[in-house]
DRENTIDREN-321132 format. One record per residue (C-alpha): residue number from 1; residue in one letter; x, y, z. Coordinates in nm, 4 decimals, decimal comma. Layout:
<r><seq>NUM</seq><type>a</type><east>X</east><north>Y</north><up>Z</up></r>
...
//
This chain:
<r><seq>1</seq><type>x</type><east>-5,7560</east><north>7,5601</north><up>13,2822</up></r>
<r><seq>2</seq><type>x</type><east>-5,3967</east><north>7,4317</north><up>13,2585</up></r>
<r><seq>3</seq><type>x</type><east>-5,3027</east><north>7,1435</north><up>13,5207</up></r>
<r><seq>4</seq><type>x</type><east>-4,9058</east><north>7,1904</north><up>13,5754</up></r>
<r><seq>5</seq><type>x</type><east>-4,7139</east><north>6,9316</north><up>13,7485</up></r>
<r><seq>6</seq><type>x</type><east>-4,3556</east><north>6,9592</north><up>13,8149</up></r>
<r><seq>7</seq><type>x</type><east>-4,0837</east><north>6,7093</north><up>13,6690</up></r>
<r><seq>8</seq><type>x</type><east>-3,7108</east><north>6,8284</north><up>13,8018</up></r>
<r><seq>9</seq><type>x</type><east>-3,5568</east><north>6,9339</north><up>14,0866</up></r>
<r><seq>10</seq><type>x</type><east>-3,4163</east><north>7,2842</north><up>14,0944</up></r>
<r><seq>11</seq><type>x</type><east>-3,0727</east><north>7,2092</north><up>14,2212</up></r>
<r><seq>12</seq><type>x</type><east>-2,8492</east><north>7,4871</north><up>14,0110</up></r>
<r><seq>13</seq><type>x</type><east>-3,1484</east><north>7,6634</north><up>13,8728</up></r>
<r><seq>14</seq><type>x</type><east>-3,1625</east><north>8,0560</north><up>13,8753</up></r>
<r><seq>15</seq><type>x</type><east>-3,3955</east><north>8,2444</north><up>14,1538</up></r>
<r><seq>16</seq><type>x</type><east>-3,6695</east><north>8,3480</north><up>13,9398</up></r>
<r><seq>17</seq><type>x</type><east>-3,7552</east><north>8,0004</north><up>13,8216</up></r>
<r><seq>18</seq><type>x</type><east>-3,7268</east><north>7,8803</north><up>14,2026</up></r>
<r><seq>19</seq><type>x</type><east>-3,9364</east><north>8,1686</north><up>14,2766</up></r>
<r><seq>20</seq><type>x</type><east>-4,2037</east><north>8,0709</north><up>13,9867</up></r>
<r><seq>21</seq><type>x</type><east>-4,2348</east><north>7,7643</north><up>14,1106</up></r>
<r><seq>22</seq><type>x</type><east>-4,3101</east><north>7,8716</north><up>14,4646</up></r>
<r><seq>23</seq><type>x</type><east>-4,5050</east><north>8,0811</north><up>14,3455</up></r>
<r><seq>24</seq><type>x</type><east>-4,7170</east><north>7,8026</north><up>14,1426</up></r>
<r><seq>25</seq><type>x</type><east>-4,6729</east><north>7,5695</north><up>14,4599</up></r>
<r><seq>26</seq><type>x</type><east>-4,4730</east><north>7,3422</north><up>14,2759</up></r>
<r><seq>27</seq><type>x</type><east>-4,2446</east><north>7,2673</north><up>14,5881</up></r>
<r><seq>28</seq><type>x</type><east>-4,1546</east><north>6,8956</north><up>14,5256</up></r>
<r><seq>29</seq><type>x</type><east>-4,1429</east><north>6,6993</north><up>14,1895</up></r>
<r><seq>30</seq><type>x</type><east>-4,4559</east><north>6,4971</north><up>14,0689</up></r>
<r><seq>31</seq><type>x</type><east>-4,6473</east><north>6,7548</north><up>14,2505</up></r>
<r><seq>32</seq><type>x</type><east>-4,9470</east><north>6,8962</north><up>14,0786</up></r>
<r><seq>33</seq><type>x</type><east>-5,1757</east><north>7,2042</north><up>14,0780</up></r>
<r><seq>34</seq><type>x</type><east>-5,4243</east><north>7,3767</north><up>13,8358</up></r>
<r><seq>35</seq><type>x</type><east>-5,4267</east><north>7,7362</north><up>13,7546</up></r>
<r><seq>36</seq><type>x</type><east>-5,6395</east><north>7,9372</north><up>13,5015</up></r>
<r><seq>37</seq><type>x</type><east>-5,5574</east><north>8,0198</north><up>13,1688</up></r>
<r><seq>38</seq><type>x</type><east>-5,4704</east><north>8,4067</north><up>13,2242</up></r>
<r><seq>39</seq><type>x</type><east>-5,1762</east><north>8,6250</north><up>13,0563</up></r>
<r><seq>40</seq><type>x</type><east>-4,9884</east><north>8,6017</north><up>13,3913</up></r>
<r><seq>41</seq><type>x</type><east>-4,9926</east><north>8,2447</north><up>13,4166</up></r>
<r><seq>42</seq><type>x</type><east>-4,9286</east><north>8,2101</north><up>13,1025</up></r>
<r><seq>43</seq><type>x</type><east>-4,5986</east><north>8,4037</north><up>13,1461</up></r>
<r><seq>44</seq><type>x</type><east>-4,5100</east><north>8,2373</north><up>13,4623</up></r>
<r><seq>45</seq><type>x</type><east>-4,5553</east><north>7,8671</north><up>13,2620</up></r>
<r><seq>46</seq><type>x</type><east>-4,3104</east><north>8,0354</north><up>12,9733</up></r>
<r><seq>47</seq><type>x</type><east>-4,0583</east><north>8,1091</north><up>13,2798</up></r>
<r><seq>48</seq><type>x</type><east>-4,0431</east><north>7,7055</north><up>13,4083</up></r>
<r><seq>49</seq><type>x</type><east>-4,1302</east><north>7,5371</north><up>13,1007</up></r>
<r><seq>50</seq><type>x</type><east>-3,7716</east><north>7,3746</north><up>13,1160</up></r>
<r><seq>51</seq><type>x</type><east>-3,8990</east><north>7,2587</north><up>13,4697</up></r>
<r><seq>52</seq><type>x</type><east>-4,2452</east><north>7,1143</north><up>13,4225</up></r>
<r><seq>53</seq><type>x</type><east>-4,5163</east><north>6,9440</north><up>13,2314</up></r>
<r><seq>54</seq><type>x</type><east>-4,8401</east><north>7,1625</north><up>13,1423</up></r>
<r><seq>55</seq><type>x</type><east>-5,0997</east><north>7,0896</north><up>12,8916</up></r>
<r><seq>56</seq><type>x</type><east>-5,5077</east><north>7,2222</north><up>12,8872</up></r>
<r><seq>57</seq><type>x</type><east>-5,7477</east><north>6,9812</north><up>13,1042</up></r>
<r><seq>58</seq><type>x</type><east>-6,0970</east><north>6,9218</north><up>13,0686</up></r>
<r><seq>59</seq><type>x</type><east>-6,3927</east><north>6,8223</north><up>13,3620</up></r>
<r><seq>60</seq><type>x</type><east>-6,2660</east><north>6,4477</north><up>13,3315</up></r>
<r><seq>61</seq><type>x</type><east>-5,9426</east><north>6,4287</north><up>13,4236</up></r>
<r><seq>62</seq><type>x</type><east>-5,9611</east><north>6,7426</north><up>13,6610</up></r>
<r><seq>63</seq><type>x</type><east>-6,2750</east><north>6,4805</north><up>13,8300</up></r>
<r><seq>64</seq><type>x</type><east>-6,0045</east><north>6,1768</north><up>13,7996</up></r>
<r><seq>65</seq><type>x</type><east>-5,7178</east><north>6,3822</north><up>14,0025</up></r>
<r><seq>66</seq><type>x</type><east>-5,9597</east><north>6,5798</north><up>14,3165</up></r>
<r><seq>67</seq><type>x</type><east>-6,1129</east><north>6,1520</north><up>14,3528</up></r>
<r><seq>68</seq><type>x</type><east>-5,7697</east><north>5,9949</north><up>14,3335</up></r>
<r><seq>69</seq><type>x</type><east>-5,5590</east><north>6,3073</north><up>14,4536</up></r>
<r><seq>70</seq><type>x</type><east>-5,7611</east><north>6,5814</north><up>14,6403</up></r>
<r><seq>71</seq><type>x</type><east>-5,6470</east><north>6,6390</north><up>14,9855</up></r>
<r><seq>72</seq><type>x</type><east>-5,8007</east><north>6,8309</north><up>15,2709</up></r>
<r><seq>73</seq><type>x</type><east>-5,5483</east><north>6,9796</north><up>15,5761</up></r>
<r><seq>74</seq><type>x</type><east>-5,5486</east><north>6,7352</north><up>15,7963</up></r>
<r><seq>75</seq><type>x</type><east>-5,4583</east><north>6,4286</north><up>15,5676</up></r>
<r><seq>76</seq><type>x</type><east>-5,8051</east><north>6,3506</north><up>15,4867</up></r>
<r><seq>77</seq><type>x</type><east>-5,9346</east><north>6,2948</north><up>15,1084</up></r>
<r><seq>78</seq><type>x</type><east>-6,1910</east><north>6,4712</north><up>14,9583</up></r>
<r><seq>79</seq><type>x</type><east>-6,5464</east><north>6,3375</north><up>14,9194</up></r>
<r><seq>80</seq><type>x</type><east>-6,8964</east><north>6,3948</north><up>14,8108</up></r>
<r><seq>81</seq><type>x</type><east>-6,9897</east><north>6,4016</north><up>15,1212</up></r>
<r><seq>82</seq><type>x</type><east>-6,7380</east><north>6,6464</north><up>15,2793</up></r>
<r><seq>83</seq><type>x</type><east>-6,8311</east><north>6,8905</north><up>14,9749</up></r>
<r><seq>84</seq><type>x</type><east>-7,2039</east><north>6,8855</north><up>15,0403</up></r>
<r><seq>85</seq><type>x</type><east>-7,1368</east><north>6,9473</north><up>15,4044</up></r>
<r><seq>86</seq><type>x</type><east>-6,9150</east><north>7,2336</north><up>15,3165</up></r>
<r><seq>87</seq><type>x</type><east>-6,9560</east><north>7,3907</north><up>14,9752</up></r>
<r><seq>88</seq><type>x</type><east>-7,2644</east><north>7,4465</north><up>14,7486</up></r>
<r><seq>89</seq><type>x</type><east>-7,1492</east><north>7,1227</north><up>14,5226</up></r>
<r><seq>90</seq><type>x</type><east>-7,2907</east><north>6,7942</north><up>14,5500</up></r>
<r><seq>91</seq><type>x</type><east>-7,0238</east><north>6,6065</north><up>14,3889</up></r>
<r><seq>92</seq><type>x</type><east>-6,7024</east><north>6,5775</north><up>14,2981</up></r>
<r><seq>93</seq><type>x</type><east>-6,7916</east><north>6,6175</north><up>13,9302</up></r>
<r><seq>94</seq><type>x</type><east>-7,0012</east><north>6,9268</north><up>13,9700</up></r>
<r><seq>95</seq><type>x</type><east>-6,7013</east><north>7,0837</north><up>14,1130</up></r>
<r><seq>96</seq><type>x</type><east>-6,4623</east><north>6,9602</north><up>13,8231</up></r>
<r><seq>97</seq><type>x</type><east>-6,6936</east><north>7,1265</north><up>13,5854</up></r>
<r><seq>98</seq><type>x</type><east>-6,6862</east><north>7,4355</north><up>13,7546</up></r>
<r><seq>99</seq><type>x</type><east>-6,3050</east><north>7,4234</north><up>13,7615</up></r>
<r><seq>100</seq><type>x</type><east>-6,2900</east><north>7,3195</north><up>13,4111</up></r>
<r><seq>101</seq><type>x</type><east>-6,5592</east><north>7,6399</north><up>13,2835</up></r>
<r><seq>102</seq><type>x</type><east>-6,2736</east><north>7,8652</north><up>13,5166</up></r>
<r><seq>103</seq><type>x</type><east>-6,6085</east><north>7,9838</north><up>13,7466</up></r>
<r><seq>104</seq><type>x</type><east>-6,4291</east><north>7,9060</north><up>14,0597</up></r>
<r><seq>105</seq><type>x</type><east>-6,0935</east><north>7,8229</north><up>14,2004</up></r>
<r><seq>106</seq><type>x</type><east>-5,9460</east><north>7,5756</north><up>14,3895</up></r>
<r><seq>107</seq><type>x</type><east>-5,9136</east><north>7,7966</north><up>14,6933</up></r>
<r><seq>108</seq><type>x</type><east>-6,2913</east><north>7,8700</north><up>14,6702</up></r>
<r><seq>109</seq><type>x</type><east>-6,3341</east><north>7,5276</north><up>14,8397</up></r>
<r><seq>110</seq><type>x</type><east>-6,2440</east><north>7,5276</north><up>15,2382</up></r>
<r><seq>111</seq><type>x</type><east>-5,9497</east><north>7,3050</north><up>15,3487</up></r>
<r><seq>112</seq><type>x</type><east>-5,8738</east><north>7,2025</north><up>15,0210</up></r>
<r><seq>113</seq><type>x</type><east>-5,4888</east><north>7,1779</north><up>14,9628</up></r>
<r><seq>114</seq><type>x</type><east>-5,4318</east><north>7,3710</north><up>14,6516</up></r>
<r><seq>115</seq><type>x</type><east>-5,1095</east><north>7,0998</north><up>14,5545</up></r>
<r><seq>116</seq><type>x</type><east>-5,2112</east><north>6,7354</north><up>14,4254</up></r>
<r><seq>117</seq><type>x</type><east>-4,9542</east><north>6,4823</north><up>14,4910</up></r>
<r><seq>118</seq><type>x</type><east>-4,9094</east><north>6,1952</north><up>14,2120</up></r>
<r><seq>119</seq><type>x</type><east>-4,6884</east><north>5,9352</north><up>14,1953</up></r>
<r><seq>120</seq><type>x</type><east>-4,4308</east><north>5,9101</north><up>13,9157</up></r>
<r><seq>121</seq><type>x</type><east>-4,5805</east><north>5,8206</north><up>13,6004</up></r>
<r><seq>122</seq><type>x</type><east>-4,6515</east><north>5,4022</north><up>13,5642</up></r>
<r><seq>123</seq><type>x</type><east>-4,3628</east><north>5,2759</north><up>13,3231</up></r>
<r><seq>124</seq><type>x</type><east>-4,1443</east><north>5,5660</north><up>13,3718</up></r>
<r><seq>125</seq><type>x</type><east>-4,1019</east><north>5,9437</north><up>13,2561</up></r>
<r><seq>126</seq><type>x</type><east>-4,0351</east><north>5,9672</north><up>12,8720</up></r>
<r><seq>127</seq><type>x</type><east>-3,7385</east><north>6,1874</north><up>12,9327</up></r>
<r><seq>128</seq><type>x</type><east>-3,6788</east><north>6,4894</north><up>13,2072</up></r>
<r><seq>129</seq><type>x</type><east>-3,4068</east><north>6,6310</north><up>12,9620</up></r>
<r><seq>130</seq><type>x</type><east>-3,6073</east><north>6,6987</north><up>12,6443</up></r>
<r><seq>131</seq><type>x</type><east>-3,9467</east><north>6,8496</north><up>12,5708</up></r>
<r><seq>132</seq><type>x</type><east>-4,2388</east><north>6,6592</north><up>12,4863</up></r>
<r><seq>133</seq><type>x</type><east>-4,1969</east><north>6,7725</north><up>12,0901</up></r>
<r><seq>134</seq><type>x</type><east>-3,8380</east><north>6,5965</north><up>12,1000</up></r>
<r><seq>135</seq><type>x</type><east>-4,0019</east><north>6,2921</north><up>12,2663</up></r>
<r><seq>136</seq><type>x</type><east>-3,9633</east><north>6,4125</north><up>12,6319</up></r>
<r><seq>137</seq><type>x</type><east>-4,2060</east><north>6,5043</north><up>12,9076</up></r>
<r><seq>138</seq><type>x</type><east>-4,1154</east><north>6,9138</north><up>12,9730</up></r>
<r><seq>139</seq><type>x</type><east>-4,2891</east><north>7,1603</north><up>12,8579</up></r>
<r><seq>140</seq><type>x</type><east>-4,6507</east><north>7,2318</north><up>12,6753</up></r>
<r><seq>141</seq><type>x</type><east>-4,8382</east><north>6,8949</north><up>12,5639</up></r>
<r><seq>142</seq><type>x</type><east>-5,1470</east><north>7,0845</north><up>12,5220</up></r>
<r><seq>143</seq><type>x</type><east>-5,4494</east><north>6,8065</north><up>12,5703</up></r>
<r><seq>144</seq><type>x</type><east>-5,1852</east><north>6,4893</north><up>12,6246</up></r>
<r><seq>145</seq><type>x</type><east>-5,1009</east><north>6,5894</north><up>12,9139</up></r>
<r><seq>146</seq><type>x</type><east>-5,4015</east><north>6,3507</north><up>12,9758</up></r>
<r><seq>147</seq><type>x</type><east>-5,1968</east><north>6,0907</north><up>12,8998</up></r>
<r><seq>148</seq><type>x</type><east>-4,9133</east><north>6,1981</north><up>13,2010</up></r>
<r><seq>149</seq><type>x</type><east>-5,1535</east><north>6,2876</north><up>13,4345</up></r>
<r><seq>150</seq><type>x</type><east>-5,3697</east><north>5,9156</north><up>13,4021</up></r>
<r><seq>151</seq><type>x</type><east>-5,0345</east><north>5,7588</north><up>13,4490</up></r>
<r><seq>152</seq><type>x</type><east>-4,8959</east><north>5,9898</north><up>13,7114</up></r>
<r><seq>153</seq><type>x</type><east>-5,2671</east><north>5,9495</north><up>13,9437</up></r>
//
């Protein structure tokens, strides 16, 4: 499972990246989501690397972003208890698991808003102009993104 959060703003951009990112509900910058690892995600990551931050997560940090991060309609957070009332998990964690072992999907839980919204990173972004092999934050950072996402929570 790759978490993807978005870095710049699309001001001057071509359509099909502005599309992508709709289409990964990446509408506003620092804003998160998780999608599986697939051949047409894959693709659609290659389209807006120059745009956003993705890297592979595991049940941790996926666990660390629904506590601090997960958002039902309405405004509420998520919770244990609102996923034993609702869902067939009785935790947060089991669920991050799940997510992490690509055996469910975000949407598979009810209300759930499938866009985390983080903060900008603590102590600033490395770079929005270069990619995160020329000491930037775009692009793939593989299991750092870890790193961003702890910092961006």
């Amino acid at each position: 499972m790759y978490a993807v959060v978005r870095l710049r703003s699309t001001i001057k951009t071509k359509p099909d990246i502005r599309t992508t990112l709709k289409l990964l509900n990446l509408t506003r910058n620092n804003h998160c989501t998780l999608v599986q690892d697939t051949p047409h995600y894959r693709g659609m990551l290659q389209v807006v690397k120059d745009y956003v931050a993705y890297g592979e997560v595991d049940a941790d940090i996926i666990e660390e972003l629904l506590t601090h991060r997960g958002e039902l309609v309405g405004g509420r957070r998520l919770t244990d208890e609102y996923l034993r009332e609702h869902t067939p998990f009785s935790s947060i964690r089991e669920l991050a698991e799940k997510l992490s072992a690509d055996e469910i999907r975000l949407k598979d839980v009810p209300n759930l808003k499938p866009v985390l919204r983080l903060h900008p990173p603590r102590k600033g972004h490395r770079g929005i102009k270069r990619t995160y092999q020329q000491g930037g934050e775009l692009g793939y950072h593989g299991k750092a993104i870890a790193e961003l996402l702890h910092r961006m929570r």
